[in-house]
LUMGURO-780022 format. One record per residue (C-alpha): x, y, z; residue number from 0; residue in three letters. Coordinates in steps of 0.2 Angstrom, whole numbers, plus 2048, in hexadecimal, padded with zeros to 3 digits. Each point is the difference from the previous one (the first is absolute). Example, Ala and Ser with C-alpha at 12.3 -4.5 7.8 and 13.67 -1.06 7.14 Angstrom:
2
<xx:83E&yy:7EA&zz:827&resi:0&resn:ALA>;
<xx:806&yy:811&zz:7FD&resi:1&resn:SER>;
//
This chain:
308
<xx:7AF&yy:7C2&zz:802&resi:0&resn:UNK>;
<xx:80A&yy:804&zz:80E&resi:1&resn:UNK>;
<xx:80E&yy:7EF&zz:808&resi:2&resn:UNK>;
<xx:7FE&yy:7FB&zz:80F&resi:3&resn:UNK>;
<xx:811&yy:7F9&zz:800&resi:4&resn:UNK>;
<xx:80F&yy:809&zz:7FD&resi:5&resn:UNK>;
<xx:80B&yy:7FB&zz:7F1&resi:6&resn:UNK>;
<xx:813&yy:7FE&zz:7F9&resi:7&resn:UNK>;
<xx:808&yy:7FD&zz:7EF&resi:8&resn:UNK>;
<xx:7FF&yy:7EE&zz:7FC&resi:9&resn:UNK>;
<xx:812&yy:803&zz:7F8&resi:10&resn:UNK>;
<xx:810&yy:80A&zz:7FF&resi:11&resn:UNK>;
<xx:7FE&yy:80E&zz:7F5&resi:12&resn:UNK>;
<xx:812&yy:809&zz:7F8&resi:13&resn:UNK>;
<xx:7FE&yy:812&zz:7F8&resi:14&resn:UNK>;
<xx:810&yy:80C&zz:7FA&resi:15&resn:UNK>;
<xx:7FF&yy:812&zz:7FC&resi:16&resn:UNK>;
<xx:806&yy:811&zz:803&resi:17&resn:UNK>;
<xx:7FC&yy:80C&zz:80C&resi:18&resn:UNK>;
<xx:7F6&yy:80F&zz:7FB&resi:19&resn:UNK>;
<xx:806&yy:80E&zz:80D&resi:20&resn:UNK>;
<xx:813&yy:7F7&zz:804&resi:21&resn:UNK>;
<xx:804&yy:7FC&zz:7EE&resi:22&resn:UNK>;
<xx:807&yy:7EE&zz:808&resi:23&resn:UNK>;
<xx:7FB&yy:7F0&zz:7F9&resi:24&resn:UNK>;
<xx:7FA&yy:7F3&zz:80B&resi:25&resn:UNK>;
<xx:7F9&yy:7EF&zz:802&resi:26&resn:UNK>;
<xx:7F1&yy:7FB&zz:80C&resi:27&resn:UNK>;
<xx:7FC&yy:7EE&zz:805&resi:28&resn:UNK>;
<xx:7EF&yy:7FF&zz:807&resi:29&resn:UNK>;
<xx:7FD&yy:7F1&zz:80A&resi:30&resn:UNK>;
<xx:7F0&yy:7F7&zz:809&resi:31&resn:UNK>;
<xx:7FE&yy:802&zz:814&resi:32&resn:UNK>;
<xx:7F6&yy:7FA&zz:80E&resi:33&resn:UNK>;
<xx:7F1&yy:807&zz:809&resi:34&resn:UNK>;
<xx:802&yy:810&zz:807&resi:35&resn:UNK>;
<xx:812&yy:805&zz:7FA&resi:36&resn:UNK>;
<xx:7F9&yy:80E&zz:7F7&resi:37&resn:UNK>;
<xx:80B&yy:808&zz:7EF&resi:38&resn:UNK>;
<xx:811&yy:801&zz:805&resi:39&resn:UNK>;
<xx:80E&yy:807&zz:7F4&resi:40&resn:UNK>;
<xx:812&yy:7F8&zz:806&resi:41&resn:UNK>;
<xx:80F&yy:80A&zz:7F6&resi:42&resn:UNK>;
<xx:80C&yy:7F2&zz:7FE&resi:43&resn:UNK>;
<xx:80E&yy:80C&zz:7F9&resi:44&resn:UNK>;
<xx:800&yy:806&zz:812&resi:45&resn:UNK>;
<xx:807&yy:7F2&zz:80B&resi:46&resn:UNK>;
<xx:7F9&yy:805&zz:814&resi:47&resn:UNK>;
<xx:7F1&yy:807&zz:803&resi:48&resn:UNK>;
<xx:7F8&yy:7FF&zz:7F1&resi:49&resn:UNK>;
<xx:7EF&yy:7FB&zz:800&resi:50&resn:UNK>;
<xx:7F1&yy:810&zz:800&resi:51&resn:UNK>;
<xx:7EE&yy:7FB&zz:803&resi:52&resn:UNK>;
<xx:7F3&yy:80B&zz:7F4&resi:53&resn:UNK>;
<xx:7F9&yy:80A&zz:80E&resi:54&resn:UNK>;
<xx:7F8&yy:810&zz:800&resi:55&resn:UNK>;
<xx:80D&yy:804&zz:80F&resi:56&resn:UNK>;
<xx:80F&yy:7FD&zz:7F5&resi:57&resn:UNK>;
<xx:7FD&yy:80B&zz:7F4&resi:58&resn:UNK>;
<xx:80C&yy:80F&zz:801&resi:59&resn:UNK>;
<xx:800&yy:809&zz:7F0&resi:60&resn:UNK>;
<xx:7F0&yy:7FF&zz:7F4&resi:61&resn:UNK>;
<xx:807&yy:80E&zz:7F3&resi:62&resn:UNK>;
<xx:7FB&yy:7FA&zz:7EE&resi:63&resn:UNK>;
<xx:801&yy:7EC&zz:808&resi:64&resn:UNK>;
<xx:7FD&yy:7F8&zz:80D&resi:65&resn:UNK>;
<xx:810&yy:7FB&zz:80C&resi:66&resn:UNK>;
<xx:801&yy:7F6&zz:80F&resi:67&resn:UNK>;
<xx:810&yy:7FD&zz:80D&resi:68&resn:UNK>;
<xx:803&yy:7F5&zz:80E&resi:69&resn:UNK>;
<xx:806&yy:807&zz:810&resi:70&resn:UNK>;
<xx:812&yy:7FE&zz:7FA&resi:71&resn:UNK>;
<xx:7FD&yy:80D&zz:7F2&resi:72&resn:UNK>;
<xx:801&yy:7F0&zz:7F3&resi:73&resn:UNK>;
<xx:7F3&yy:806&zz:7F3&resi:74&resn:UNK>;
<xx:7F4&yy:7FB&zz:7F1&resi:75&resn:UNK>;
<xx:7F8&yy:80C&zz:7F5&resi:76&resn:UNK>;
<xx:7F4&yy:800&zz:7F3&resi:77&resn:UNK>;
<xx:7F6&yy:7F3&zz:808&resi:78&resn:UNK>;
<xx:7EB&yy:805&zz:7FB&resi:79&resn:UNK>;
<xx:7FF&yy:7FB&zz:7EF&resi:80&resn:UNK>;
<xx:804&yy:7EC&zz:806&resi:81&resn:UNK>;
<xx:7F4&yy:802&zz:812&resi:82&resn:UNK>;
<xx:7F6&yy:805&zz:7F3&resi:83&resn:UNK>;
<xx:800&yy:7EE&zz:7F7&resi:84&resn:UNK>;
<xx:800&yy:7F9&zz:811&resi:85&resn:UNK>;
<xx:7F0&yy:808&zz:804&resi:86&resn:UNK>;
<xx:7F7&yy:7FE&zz:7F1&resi:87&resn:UNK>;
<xx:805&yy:7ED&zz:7FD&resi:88&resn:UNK>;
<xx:7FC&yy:7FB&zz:812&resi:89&resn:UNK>;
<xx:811&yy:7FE&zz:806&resi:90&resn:UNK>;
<xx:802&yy:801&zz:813&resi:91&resn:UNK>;
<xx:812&yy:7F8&zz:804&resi:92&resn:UNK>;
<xx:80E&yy:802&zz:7F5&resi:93&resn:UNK>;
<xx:816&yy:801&zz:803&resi:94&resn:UNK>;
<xx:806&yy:80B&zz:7F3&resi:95&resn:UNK>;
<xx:811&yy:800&zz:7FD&resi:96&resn:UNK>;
<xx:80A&yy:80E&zz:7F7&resi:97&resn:UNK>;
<xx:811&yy:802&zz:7FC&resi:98&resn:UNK>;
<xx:800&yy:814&zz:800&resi:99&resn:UNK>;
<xx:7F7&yy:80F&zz:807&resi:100&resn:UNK>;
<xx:7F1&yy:801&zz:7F9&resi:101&resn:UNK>;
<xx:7F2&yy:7F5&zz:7F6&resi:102&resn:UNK>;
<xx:803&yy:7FE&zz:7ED&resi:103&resn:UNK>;
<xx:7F4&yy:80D&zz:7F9&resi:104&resn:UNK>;
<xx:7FC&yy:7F6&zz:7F3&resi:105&resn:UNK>;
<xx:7F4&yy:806&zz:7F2&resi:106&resn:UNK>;
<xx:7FB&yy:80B&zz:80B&resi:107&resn:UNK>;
<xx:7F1&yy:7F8&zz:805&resi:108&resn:UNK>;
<xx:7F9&yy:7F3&zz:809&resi:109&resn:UNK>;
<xx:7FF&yy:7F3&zz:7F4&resi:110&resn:UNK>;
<xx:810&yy:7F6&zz:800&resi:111&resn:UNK>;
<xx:7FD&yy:7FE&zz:813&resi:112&resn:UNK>;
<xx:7ED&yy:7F9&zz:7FD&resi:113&resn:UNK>;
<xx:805&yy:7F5&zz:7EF&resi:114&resn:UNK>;
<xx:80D&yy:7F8&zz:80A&resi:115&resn:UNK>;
<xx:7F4&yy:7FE&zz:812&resi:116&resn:UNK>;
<xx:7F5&yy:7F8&zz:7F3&resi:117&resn:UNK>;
<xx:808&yy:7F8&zz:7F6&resi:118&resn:UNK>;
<xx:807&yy:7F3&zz:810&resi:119&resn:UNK>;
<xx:7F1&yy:802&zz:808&resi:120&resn:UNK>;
<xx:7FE&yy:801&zz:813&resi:121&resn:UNK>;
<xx:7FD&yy:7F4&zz:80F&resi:122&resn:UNK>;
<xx:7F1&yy:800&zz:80C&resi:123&resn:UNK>;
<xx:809&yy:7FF&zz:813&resi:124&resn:UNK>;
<xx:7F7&yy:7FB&zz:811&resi:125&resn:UNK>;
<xx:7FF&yy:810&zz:809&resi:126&resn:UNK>;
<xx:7F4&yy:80C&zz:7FC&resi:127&resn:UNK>;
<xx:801&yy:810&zz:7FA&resi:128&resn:UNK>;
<xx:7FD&yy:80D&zz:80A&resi:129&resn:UNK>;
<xx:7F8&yy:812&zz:7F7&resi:130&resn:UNK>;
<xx:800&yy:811&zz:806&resi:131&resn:UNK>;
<xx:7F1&yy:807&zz:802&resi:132&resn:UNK>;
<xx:7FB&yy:815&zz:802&resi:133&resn:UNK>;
<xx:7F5&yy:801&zz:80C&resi:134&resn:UNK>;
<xx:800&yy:816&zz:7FE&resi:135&resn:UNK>;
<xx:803&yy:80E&zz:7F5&resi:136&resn:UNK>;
<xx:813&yy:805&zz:801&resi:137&resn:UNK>;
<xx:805&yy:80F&zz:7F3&resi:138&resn:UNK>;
<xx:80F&yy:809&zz:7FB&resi:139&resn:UNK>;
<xx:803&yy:811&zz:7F8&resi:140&resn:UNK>;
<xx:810&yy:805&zz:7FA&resi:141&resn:UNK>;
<xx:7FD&yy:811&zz:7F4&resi:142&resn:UNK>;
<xx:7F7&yy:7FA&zz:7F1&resi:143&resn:UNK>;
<xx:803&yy:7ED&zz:804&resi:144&resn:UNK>;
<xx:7F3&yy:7F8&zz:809&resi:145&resn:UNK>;
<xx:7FD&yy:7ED&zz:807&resi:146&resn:UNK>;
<xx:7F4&yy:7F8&zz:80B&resi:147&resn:UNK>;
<xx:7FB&yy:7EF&zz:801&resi:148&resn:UNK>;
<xx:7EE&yy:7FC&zz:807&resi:149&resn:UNK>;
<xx:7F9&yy:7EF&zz:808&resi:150&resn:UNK>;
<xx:7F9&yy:7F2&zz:7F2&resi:151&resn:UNK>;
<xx:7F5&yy:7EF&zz:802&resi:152&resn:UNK>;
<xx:80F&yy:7F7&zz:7F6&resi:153&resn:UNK>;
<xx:80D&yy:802&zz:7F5&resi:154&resn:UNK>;
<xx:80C&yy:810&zz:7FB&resi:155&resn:UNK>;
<xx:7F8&yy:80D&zz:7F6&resi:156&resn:UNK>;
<xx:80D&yy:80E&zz:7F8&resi:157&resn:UNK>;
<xx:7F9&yy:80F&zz:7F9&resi:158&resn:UNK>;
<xx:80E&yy:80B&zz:7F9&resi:159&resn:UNK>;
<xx:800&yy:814&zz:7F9&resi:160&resn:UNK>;
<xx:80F&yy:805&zz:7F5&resi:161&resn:UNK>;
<xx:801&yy:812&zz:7FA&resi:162&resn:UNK>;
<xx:812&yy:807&zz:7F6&resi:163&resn:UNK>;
<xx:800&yy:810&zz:7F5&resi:164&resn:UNK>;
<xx:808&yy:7F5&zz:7F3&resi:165&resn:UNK>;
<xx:7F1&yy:7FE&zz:7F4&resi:166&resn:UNK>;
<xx:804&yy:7EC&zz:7FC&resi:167&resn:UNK>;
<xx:7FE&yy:7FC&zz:811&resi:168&resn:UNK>;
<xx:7F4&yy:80D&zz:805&resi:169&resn:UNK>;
<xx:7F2&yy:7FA&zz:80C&resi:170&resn:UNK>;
<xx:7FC&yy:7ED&zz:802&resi:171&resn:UNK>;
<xx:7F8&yy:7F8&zz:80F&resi:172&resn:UNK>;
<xx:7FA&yy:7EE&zz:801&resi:173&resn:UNK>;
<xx:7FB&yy:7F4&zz:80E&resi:174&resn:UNK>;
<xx:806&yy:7F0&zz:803&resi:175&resn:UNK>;
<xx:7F8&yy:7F0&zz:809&resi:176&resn:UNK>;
<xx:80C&yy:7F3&zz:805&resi:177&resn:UNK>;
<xx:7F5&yy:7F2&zz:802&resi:178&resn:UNK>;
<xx:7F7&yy:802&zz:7F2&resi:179&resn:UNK>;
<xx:806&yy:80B&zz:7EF&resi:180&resn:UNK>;
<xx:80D&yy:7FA&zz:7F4&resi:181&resn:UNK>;
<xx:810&yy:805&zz:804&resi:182&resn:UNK>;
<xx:80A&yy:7FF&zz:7F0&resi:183&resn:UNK>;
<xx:7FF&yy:812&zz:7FF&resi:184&resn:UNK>;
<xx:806&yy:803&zz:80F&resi:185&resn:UNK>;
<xx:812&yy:7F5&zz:802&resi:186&resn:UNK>;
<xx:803&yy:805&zz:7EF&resi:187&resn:UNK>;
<xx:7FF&yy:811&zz:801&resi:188&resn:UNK>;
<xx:814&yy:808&zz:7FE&resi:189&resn:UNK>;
<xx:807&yy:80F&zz:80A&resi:190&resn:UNK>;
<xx:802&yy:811&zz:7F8&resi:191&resn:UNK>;
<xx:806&yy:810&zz:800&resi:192&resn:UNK>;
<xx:801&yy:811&zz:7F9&resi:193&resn:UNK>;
<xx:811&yy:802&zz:7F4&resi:194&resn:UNK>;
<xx:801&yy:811&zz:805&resi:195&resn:UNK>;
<xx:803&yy:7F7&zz:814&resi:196&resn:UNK>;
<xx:80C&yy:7F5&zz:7F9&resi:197&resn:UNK>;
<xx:813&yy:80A&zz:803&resi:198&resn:UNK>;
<xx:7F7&yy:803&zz:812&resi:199&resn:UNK>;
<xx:7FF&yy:7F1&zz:807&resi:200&resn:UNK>;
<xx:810&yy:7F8&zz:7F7&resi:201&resn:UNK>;
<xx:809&yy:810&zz:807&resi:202&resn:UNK>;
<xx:7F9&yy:7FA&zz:813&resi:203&resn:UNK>;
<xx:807&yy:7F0&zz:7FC&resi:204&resn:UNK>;
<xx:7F1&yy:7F5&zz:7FA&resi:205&resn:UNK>;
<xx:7F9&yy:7FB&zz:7F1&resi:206&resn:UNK>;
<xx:811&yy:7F8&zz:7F9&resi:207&resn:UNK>;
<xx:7F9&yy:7F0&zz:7FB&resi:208&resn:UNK>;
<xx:7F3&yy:808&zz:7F8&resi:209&resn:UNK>;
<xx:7FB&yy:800&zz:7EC&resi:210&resn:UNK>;
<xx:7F2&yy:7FE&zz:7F4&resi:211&resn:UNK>;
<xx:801&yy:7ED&zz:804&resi:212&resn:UNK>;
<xx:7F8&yy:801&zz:812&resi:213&resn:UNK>;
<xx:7F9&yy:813&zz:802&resi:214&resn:UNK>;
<xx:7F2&yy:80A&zz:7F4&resi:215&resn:UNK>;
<xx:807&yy:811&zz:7FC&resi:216&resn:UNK>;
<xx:7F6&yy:80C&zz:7FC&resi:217&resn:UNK>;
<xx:805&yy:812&zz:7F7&resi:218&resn:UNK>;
<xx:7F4&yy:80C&zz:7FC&resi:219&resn:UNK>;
<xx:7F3&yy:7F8&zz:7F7&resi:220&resn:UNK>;
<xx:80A&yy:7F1&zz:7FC&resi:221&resn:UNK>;
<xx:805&yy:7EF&zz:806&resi:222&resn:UNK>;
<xx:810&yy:7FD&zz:7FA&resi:223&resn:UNK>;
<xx:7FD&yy:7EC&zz:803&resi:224&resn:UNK>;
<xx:7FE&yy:7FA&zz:7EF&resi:225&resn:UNK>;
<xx:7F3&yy:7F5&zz:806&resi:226&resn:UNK>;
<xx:7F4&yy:80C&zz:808&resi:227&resn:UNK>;
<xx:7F6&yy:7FA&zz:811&resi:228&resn:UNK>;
<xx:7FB&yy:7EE&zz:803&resi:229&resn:UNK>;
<xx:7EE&yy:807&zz:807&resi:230&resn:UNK>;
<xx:7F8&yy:810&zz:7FF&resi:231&resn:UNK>;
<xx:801&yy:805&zz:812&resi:232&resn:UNK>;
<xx:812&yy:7F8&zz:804&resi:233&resn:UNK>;
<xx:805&yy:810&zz:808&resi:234&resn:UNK>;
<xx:7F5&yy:7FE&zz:80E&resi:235&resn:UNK>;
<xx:800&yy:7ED&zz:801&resi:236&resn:UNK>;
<xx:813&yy:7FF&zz:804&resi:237&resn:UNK>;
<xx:7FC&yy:80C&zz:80D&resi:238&resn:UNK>;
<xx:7F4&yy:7F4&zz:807&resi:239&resn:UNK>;
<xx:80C&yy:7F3&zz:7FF&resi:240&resn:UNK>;
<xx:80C&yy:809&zz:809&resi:241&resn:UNK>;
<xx:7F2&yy:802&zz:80F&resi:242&resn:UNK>;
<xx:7FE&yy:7EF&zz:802&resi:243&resn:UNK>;
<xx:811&yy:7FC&zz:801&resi:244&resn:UNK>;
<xx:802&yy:80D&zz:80D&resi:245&resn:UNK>;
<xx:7F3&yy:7FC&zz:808&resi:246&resn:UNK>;
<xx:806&yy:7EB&zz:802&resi:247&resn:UNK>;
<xx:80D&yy:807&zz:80C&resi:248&resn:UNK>;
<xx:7F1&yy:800&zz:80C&resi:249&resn:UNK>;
<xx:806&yy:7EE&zz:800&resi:250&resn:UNK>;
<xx:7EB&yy:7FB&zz:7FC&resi:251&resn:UNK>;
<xx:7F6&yy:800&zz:7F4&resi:252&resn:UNK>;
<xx:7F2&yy:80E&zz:801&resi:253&resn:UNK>;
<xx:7EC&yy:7FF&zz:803&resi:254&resn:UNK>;
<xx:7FF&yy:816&zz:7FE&resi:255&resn:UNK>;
<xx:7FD&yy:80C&zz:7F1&resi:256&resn:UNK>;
<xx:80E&yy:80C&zz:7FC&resi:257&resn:UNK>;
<xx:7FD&yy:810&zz:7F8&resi:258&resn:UNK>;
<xx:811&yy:809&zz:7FB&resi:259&resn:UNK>;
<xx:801&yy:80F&zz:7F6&resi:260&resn:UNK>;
<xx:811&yy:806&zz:7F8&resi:261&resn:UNK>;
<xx:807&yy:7F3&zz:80E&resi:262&resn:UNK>;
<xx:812&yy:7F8&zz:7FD&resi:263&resn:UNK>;
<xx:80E&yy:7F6&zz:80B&resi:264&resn:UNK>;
<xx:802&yy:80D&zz:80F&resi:265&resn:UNK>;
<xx:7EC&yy:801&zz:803&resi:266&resn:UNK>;
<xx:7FE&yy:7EE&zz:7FF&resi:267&resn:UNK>;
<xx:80C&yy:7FA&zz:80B&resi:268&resn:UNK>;
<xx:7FE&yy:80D&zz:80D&resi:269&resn:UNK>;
<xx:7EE&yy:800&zz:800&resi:270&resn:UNK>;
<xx:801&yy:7EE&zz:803&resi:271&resn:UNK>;
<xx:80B&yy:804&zz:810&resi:272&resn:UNK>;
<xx:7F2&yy:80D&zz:804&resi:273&resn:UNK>;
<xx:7F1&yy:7F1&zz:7FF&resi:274&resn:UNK>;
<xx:80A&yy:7F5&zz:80E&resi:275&resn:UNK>;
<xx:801&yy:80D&zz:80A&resi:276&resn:UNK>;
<xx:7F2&yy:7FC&zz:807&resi:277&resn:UNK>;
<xx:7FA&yy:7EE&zz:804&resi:278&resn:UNK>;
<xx:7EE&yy:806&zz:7FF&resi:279&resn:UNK>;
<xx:802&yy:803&zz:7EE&resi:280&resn:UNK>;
<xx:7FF&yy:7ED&zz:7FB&resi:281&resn:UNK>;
<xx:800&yy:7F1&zz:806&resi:282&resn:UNK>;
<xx:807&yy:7EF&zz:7F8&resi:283&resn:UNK>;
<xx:7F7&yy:7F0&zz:7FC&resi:284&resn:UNK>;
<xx:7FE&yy:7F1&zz:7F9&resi:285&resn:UNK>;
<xx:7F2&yy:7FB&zz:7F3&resi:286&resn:UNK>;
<xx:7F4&yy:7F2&zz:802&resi:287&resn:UNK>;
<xx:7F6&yy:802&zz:7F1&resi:288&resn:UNK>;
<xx:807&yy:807&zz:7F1&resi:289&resn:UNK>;
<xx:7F6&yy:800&zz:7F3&resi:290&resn:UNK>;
<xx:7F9&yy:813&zz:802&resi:291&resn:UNK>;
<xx:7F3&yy:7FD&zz:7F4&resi:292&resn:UNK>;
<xx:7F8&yy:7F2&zz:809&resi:293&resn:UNK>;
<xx:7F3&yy:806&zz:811&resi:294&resn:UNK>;
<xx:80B&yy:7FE&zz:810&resi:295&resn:UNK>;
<xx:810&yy:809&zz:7FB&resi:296&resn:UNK>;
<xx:807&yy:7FE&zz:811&resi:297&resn:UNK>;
<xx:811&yy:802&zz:808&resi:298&resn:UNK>;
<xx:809&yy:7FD&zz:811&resi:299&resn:UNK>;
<xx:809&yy:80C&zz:808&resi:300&resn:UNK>;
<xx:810&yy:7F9&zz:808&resi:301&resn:UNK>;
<xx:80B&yy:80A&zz:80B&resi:302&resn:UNK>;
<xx:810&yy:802&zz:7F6&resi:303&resn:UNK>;
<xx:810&yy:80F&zz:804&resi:304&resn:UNK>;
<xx:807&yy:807&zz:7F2&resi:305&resn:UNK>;
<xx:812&yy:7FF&zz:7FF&resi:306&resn:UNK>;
<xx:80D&yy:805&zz:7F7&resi:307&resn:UNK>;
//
């Protein structure tokens, strides 16, 4: 079912951990907020100018994560895998307070984030909460990347193709509802990479936080996790997830189907930019029904700005 209302945490919720491309541990503090303030990271190790709203118009590097800064160049990087919980756990309004420059990368996943949301459940607000809806085909083509999203009766479908040389990961493709598949698979799926890449991107300053604790590593024909995969297309699922978490950065959640293949951070977020480009693309709304299932689906369209 799709809400009609938009939602907070019912509670504080207090996570530590280390950041997977700063190497800098950090603690977050996510706490309820009201209606229509959106996710906002605060870095309260900074002490002016600190607060940076998860918009798709903040994002000003999107190289192996996701990273956001405010207009006095305060930034917060590695933000997708938590949108991520924040979109799949119905989470519309949230402070989240960090002392350090980027979000803990936890186990590398999404589910520490969701466990958490969960765990303190939310609370149902007053105002209502207002979707995105594609109204027409927008597409992107980038080399071999590709990503297109397309207009829906409800809910977010994500259909994802994922093709490396590296036989473990190979091809894998699988699609996504929202509204209606389980999602386990999906927040729990772990980041990963190739060993051979590994001296690369640590020698480009990245990855210093990261270790067989929060990141599959694959060499050759091998995992070198002692534990294997938690599913048997986590490869592409954790790039799902990190679509959706790009993707919450549109500030709404999103009535469309999403196609990406070999997509990442930087076609995400600029394909995003692409699709307000032009109002006539979508339009936002408000639901009156939402139960899909049931005859009548219907929804209101409300004449809403999107700001930053």
């Amino acid at each position: 079912m799709q809400e009609k209302y938009q939602k907070t945490l019912s509670k504080i919720i207090q996570l530590e951990g280390i950041g997977l491309h700063s190497g800098i541990k950090s603690k977050i503090k996510i706490s309820p907020a009201e209606s229509n303030t959106g996710i906002i990271f605060k870095r309260v190790d900074v002490k002016k100018n600190n607060i940076i709203k998860a918009n798709y118009k903040n994002v000003f590097s999107a190289k192996l994560c996701t990273s956001l800064k405010n207009k006095s160049d305060i930034s917060i990087s590695t933000v997708e895998h938590l949108m991520a919980a924040f979109y799949m756990t119905g989470v519309d309004n949230a402070l989240v307070e960090v002392n350090g420059p980027e979000i803990p990368i936890m186990d590398g996943s999404a589910k520490d984030f969701v466990e958490s949301i969960n765990n303190v459940g939310l609370e149902i607000l007053t105002e209502k909460r207002k979707y995105l809806k594609i109204l027409r085909n927008v597409e992107n083509k980038v080399g071999e990347k590709y990503i297109s999203i397309k207009p829906a009766s409800f809910g977010l479908e994500v259909n994802f193709q994922l093709d490396y040389k590296n036989k473990i990961i190979g091809k894998q493709q699988n699609k996504v509802n929202f509204l209606k598949d389980d999602l386990e698979d999906i927040f729990s799926s772990r980041t990963f990479c190739l060993f051979e890449d590994i001296a690369k991107i640590q020698k480009n300053g990245l990855a210093k936080g990261g270790s067989l604790e929060n990141a599959i590593v694959v060499e050759d024909t091998k995992i070198l996790n002692k534990d294997g995969l938690r599913n048997d297309k986590e490869f592409v699922n954790h790039k799902i997830l990190d679509l959706v978490g790009d993707f919450f950065l549109s500030g709404f959640r999103i009535i469309g189907n999403i196609e990406s293949i070999q997509g990442g951070h930087q076609l995400s977020t600029s394909f995003l930019k692409q699709m307000f480009e032009q109002k006539n693309n979508y339009t936002l709304l408000e639901l009156e029904n939402t139960d899909y299932k049931k005859k009548g689906f219907v929804v209101q369209n409300q004449k809403i700005a999107v700001s930053a």
